[in-house]
mmCIF entry with sequence, helices, sheets and N, C-alpha, C, O atoms, coordinates in Angstrom:
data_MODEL
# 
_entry.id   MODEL 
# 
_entity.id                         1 
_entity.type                       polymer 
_entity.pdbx_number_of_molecules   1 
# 
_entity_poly.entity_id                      1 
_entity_poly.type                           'polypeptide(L)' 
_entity_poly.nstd_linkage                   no 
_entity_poly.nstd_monomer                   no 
_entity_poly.pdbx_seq_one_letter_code       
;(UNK)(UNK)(UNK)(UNK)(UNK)(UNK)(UNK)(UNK)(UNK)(UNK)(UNK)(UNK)(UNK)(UNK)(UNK)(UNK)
(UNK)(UNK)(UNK)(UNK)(UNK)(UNK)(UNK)(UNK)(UNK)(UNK)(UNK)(UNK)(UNK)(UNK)(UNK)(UNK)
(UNK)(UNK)(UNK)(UNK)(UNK)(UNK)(UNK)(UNK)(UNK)(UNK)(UNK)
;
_entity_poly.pdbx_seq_one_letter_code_can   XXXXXXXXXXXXXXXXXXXXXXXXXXXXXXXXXXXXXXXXXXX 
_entity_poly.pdbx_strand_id                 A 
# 
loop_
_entity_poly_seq.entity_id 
_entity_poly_seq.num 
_entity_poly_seq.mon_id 
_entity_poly_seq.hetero 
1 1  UNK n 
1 2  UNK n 
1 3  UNK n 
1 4  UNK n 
1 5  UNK n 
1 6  UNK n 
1 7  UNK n 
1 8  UNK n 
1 9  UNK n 
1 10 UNK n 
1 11 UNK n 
1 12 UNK n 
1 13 UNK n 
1 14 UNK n 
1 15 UNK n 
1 16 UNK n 
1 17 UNK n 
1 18 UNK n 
1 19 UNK n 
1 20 UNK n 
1 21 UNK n 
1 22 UNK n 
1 23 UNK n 
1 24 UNK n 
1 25 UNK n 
1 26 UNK n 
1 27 UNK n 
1 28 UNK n 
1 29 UNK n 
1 30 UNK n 
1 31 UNK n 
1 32 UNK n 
1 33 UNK n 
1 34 UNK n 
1 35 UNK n 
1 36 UNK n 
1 37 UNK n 
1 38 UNK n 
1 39 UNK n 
1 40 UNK n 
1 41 UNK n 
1 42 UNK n 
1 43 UNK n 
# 
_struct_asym.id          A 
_struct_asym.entity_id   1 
# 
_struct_sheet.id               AA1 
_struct_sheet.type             ? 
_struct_sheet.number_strands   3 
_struct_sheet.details          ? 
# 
loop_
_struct_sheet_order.sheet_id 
_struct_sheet_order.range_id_1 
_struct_sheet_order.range_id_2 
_struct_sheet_order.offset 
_struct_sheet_order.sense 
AA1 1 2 ? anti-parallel 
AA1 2 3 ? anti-parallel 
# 
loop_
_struct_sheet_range.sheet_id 
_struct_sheet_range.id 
_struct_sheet_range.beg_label_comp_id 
_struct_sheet_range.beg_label_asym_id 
_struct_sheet_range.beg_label_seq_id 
_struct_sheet_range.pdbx_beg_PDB_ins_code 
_struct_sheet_range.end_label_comp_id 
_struct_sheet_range.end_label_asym_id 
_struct_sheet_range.end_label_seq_id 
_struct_sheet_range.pdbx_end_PDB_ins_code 
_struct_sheet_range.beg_auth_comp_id 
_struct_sheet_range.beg_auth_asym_id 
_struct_sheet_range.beg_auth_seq_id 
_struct_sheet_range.end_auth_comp_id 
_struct_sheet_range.end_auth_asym_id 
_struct_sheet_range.end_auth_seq_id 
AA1 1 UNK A 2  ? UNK A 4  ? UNK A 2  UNK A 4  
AA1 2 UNK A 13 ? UNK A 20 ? UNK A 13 UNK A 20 
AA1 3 UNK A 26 ? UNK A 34 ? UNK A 26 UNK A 34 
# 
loop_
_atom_site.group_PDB 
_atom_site.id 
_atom_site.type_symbol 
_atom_site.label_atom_id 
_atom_site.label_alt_id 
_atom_site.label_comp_id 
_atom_site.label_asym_id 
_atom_site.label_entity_id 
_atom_site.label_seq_id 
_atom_site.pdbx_PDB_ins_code 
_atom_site.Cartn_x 
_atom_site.Cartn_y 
_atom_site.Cartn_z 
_atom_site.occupancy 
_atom_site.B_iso_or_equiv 
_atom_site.pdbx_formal_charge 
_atom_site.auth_seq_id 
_atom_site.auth_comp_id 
_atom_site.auth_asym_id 
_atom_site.auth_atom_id 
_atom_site.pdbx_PDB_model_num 
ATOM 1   N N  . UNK A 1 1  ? -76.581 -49.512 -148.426 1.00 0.00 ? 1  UNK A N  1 
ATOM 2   C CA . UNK A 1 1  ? -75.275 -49.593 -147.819 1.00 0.00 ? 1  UNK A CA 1 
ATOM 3   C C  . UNK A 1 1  ? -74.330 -48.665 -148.576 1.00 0.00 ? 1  UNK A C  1 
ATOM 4   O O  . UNK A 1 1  ? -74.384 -48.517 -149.797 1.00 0.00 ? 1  UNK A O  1 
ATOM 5   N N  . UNK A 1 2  ? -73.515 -48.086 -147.822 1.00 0.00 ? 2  UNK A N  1 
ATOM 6   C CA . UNK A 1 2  ? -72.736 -46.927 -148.512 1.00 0.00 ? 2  UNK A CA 1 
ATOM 7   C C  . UNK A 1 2  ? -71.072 -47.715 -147.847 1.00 0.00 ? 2  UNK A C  1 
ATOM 8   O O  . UNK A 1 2  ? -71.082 -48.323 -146.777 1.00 0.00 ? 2  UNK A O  1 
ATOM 9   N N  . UNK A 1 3  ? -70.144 -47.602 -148.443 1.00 0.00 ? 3  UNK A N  1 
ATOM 10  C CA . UNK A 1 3  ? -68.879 -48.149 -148.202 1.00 0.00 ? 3  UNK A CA 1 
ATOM 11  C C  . UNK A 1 3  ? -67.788 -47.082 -149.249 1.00 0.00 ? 3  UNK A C  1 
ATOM 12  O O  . UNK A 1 3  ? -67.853 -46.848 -150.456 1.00 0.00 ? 3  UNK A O  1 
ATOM 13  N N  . UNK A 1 4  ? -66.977 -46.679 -148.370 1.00 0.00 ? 4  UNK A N  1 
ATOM 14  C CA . UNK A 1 4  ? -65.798 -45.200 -148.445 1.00 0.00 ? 4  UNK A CA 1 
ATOM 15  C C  . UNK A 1 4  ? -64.736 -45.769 -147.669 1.00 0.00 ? 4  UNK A C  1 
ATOM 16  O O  . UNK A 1 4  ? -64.597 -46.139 -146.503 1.00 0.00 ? 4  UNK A O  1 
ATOM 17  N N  . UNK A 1 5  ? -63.805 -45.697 -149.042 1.00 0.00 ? 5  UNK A N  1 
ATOM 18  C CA . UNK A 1 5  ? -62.333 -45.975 -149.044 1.00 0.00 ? 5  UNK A CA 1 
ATOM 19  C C  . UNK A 1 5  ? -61.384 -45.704 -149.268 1.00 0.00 ? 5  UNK A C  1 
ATOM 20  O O  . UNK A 1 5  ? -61.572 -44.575 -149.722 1.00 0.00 ? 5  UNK A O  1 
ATOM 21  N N  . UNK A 1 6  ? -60.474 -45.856 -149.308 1.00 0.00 ? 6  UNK A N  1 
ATOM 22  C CA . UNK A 1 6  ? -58.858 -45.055 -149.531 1.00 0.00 ? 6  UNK A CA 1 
ATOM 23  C C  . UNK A 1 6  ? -58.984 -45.559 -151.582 1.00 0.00 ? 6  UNK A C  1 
ATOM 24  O O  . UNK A 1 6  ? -59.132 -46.643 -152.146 1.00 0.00 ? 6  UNK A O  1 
ATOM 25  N N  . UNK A 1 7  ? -58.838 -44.226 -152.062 1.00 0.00 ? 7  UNK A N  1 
ATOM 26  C CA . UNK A 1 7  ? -58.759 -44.101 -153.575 1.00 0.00 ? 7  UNK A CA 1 
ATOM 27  C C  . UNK A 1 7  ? -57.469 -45.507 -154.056 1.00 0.00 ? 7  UNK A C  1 
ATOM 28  O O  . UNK A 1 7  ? -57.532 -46.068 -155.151 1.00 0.00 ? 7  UNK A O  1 
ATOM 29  N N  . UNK A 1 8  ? -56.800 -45.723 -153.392 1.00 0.00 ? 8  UNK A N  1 
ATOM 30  C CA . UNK A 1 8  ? -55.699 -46.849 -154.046 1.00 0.00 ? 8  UNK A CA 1 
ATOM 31  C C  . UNK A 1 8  ? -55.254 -47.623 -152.749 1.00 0.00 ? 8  UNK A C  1 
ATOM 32  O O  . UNK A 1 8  ? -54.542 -47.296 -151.800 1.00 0.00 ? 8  UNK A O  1 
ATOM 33  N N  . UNK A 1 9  ? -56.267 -49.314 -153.216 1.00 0.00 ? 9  UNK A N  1 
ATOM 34  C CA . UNK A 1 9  ? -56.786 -49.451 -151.949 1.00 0.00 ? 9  UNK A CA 1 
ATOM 35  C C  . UNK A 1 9  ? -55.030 -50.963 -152.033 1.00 0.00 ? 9  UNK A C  1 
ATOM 36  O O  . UNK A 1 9  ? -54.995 -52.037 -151.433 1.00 0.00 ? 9  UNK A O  1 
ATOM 37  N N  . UNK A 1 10 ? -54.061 -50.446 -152.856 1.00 0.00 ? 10 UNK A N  1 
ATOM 38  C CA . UNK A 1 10 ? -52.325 -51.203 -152.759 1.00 0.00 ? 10 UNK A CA 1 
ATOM 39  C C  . UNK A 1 10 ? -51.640 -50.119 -151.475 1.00 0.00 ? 10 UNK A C  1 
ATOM 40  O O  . UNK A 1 10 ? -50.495 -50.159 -151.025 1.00 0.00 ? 10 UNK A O  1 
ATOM 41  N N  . UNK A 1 11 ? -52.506 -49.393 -151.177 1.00 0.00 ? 11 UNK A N  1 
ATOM 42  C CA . UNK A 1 11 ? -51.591 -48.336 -150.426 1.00 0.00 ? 11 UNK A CA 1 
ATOM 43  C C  . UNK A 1 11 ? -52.781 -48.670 -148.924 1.00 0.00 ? 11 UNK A C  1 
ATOM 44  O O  . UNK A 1 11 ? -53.900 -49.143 -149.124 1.00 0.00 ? 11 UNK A O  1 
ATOM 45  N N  . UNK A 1 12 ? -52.209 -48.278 -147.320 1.00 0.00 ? 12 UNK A N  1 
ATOM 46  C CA . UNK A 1 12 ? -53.084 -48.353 -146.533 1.00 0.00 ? 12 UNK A CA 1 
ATOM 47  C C  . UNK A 1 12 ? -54.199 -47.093 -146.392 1.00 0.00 ? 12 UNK A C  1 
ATOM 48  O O  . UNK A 1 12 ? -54.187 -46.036 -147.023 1.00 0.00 ? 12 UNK A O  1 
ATOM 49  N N  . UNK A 1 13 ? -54.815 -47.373 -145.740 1.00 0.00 ? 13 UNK A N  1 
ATOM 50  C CA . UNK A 1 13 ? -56.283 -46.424 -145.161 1.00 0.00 ? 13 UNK A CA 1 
ATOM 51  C C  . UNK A 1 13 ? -57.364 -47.269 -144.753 1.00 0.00 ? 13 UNK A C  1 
ATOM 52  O O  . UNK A 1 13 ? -57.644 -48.466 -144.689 1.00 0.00 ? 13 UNK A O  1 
ATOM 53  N N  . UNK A 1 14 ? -57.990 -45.835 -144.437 1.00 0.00 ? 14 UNK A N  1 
ATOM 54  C CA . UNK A 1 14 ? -59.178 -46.139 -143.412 1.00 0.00 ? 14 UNK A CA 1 
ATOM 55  C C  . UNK A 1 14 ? -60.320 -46.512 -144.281 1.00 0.00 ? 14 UNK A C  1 
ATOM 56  O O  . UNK A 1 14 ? -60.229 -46.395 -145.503 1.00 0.00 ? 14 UNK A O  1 
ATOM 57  N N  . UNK A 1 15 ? -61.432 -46.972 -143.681 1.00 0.00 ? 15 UNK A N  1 
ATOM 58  C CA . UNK A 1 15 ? -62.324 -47.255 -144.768 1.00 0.00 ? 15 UNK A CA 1 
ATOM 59  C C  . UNK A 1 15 ? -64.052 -47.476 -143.833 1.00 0.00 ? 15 UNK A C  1 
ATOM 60  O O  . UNK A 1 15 ? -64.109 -47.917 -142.685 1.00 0.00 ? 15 UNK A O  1 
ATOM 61  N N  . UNK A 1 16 ? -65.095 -47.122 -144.523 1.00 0.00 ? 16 UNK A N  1 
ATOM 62  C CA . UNK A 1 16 ? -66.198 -47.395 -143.630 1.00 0.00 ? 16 UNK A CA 1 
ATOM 63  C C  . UNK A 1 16 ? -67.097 -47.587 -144.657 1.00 0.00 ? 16 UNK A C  1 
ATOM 64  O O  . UNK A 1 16 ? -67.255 -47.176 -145.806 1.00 0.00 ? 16 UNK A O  1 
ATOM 65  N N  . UNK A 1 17 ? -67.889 -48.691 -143.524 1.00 0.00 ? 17 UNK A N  1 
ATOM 66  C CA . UNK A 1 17 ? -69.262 -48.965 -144.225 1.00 0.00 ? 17 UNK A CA 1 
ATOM 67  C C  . UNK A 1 17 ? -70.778 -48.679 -143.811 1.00 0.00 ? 17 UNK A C  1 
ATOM 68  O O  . UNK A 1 17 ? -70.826 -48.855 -142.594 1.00 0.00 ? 17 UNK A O  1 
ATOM 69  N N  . UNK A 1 18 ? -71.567 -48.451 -144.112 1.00 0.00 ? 18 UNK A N  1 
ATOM 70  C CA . UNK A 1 18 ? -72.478 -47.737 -143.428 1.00 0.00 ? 18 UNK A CA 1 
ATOM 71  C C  . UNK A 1 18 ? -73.724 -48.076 -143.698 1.00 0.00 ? 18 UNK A C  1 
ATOM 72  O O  . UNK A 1 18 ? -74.260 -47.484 -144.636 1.00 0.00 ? 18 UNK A O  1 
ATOM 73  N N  . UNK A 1 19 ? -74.389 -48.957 -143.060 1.00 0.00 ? 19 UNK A N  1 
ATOM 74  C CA . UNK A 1 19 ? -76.125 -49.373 -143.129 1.00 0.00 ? 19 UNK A CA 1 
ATOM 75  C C  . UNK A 1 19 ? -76.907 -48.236 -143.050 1.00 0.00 ? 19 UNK A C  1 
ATOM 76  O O  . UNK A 1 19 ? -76.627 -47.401 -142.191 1.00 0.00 ? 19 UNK A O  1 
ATOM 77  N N  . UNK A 1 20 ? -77.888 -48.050 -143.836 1.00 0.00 ? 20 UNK A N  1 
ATOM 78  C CA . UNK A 1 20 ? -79.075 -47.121 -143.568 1.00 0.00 ? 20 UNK A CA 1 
ATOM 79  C C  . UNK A 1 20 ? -80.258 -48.205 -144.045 1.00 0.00 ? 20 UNK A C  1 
ATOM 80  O O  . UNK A 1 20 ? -80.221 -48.909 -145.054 1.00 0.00 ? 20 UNK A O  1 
ATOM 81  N N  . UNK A 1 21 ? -81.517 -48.133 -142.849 1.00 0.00 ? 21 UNK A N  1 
ATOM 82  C CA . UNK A 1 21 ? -82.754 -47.972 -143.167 1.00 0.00 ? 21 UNK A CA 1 
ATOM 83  C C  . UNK A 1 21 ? -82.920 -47.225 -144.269 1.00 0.00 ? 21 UNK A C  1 
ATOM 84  O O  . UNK A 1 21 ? -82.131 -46.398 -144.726 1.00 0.00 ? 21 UNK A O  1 
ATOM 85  N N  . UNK A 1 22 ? -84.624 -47.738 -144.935 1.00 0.00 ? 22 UNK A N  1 
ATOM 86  C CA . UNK A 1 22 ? -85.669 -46.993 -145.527 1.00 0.00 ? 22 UNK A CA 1 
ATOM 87  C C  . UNK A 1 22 ? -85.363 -45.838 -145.867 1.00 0.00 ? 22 UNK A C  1 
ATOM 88  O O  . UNK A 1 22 ? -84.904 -45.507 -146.960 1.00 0.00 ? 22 UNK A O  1 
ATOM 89  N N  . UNK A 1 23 ? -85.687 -44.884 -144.601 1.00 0.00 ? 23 UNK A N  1 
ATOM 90  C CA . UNK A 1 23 ? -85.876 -43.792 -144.110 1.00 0.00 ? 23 UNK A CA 1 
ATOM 91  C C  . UNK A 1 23 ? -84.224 -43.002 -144.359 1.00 0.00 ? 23 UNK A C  1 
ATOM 92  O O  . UNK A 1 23 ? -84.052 -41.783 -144.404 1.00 0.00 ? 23 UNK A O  1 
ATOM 93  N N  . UNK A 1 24 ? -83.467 -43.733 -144.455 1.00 0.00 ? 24 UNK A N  1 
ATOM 94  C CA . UNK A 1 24 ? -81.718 -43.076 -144.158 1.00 0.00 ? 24 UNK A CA 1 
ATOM 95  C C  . UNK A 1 24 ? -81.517 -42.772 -142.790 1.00 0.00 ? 24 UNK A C  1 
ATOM 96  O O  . UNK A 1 24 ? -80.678 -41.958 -142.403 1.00 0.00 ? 24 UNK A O  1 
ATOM 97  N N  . UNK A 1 25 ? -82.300 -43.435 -142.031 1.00 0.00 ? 25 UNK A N  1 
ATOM 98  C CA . UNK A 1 25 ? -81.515 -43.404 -140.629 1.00 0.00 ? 25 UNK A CA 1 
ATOM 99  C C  . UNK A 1 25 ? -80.369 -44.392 -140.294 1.00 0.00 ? 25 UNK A C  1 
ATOM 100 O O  . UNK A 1 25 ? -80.496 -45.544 -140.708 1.00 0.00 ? 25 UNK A O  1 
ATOM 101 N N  . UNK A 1 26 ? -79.522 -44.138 -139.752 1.00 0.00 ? 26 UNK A N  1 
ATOM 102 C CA . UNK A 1 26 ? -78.440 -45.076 -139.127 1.00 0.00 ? 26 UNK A CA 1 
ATOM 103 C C  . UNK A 1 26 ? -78.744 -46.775 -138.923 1.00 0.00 ? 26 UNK A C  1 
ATOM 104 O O  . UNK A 1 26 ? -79.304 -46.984 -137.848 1.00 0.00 ? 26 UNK A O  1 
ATOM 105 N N  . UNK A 1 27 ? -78.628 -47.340 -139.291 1.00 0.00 ? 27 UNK A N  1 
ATOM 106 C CA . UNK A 1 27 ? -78.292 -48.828 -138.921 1.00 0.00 ? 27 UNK A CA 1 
ATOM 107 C C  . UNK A 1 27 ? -77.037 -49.423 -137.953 1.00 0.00 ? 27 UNK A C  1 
ATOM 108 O O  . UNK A 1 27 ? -77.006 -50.041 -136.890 1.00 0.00 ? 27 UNK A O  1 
ATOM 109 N N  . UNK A 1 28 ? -76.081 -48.936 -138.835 1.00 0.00 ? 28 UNK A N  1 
ATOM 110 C CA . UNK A 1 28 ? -74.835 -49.697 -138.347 1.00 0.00 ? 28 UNK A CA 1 
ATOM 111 C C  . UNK A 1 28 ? -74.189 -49.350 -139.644 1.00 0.00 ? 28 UNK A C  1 
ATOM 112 O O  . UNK A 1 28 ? -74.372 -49.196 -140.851 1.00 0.00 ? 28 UNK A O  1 
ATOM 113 N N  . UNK A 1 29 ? -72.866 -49.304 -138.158 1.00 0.00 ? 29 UNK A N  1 
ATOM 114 C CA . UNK A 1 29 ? -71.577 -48.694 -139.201 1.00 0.00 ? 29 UNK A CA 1 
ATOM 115 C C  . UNK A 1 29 ? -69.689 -49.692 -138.689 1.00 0.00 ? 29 UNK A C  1 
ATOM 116 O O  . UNK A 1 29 ? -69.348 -50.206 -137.623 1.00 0.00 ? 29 UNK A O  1 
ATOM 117 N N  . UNK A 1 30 ? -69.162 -49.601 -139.628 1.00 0.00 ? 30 UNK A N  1 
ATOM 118 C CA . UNK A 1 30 ? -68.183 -50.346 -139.401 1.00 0.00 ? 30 UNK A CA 1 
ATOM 119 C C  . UNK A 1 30 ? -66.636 -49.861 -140.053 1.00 0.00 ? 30 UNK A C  1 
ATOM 120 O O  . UNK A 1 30 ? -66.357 -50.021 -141.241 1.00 0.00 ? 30 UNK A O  1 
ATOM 121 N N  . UNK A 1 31 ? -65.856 -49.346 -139.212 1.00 0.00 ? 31 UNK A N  1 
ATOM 122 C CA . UNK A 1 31 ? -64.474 -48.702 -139.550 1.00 0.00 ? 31 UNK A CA 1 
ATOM 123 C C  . UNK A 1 31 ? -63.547 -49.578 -139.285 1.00 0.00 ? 31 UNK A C  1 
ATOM 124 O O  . UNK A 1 31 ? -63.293 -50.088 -138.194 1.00 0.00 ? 31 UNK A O  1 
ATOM 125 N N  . UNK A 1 32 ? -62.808 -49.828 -140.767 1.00 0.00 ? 32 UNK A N  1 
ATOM 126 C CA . UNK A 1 32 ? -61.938 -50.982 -140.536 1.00 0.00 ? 32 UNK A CA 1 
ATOM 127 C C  . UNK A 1 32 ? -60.886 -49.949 -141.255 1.00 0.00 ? 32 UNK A C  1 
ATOM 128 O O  . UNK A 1 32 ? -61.192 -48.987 -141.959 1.00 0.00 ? 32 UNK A O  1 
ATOM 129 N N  . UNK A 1 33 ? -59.628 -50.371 -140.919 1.00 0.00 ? 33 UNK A N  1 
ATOM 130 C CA . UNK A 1 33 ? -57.824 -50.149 -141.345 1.00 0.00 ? 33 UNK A CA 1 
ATOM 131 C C  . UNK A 1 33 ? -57.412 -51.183 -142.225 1.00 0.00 ? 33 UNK A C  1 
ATOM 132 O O  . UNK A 1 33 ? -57.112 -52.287 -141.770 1.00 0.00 ? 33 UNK A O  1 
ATOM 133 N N  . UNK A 1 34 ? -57.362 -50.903 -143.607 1.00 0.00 ? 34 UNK A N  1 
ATOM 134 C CA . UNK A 1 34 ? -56.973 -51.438 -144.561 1.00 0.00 ? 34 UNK A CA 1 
ATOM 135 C C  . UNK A 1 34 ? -55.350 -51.317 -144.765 1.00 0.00 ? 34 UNK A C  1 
ATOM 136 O O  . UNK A 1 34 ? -54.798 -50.249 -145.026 1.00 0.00 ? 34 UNK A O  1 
ATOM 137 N N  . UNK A 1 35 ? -54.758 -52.402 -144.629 1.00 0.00 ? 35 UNK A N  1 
ATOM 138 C CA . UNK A 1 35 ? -53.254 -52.755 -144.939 1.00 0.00 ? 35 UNK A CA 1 
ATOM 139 C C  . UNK A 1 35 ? -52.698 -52.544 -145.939 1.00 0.00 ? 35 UNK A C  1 
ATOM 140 O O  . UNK A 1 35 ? -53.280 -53.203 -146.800 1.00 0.00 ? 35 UNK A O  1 
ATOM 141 N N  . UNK A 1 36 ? -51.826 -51.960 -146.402 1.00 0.00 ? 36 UNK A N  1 
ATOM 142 C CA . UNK A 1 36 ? -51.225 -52.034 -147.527 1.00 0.00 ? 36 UNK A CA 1 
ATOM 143 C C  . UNK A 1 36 ? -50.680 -53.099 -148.243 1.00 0.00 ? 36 UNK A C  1 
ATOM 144 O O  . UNK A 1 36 ? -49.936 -53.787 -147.544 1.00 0.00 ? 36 UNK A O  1 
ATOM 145 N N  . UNK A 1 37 ? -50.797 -53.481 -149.430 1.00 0.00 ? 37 UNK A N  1 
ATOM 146 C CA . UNK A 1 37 ? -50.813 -54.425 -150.074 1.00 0.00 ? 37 UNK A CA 1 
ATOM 147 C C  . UNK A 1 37 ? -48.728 -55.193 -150.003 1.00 0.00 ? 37 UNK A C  1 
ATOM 148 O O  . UNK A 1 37 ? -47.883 -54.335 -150.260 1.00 0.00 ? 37 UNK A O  1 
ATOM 149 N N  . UNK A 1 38 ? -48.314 -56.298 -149.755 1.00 0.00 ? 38 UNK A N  1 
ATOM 150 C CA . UNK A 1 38 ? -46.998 -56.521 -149.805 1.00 0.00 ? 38 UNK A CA 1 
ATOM 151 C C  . UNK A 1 38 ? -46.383 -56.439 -150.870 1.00 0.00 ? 38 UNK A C  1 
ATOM 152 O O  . UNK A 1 38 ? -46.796 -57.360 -151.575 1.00 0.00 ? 38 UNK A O  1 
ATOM 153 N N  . UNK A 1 39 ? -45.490 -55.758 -151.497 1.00 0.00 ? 39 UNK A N  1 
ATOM 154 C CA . UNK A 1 39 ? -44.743 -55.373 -152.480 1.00 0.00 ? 39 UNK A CA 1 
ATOM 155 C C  . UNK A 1 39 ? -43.805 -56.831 -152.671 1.00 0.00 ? 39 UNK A C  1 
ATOM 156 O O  . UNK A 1 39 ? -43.157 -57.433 -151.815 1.00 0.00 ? 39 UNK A O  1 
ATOM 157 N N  . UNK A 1 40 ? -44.003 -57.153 -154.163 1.00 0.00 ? 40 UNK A N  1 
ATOM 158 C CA . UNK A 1 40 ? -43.325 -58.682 -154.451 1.00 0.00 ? 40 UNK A CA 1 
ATOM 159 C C  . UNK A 1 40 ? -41.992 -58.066 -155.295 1.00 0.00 ? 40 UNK A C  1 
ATOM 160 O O  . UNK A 1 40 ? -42.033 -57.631 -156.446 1.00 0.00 ? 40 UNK A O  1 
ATOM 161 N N  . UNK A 1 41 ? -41.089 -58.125 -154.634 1.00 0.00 ? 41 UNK A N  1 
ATOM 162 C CA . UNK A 1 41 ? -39.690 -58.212 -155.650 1.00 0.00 ? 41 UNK A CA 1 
ATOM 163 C C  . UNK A 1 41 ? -39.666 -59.606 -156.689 1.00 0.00 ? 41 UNK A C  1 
ATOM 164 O O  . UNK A 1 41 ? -39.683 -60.807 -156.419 1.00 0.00 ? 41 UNK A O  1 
ATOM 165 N N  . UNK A 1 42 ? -39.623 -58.922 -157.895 1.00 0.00 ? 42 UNK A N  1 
ATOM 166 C CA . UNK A 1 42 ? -39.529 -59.499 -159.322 1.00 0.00 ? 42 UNK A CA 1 
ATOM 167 C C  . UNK A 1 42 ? -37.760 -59.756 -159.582 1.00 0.00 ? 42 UNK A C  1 
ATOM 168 O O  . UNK A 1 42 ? -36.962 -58.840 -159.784 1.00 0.00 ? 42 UNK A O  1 
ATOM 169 N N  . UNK A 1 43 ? -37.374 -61.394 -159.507 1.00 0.00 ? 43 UNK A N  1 
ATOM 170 C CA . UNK A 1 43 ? -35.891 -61.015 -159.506 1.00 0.00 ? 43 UNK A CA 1 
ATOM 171 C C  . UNK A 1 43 ? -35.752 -62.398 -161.234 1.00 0.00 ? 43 UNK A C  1 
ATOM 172 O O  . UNK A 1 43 ? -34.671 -62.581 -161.794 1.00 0.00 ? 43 UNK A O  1 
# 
């Protein structure tokens, strides 16, 4: 399984994961939109 993501994952992006067979053929793949994390005001 191979999984590729946004380098600073407090900030949004795209992101995928990727099954391979044995062989490195395709399995299944899955593209999800990662949210940016909610910023907490410190008072």
């Amino acid at each position: 399984m191979i999984y590729v993501g946004p380098k600073n994952v407090t900030t949004a992006g795209d992101a995928i994961n990727i099954e391979l067979d044995e062989n490195c053929q395709l399995l299944d793949y899955v593209i999800e939109r990662i949210e940016p994390t909610p910023v907490q005001n410190s008072k």
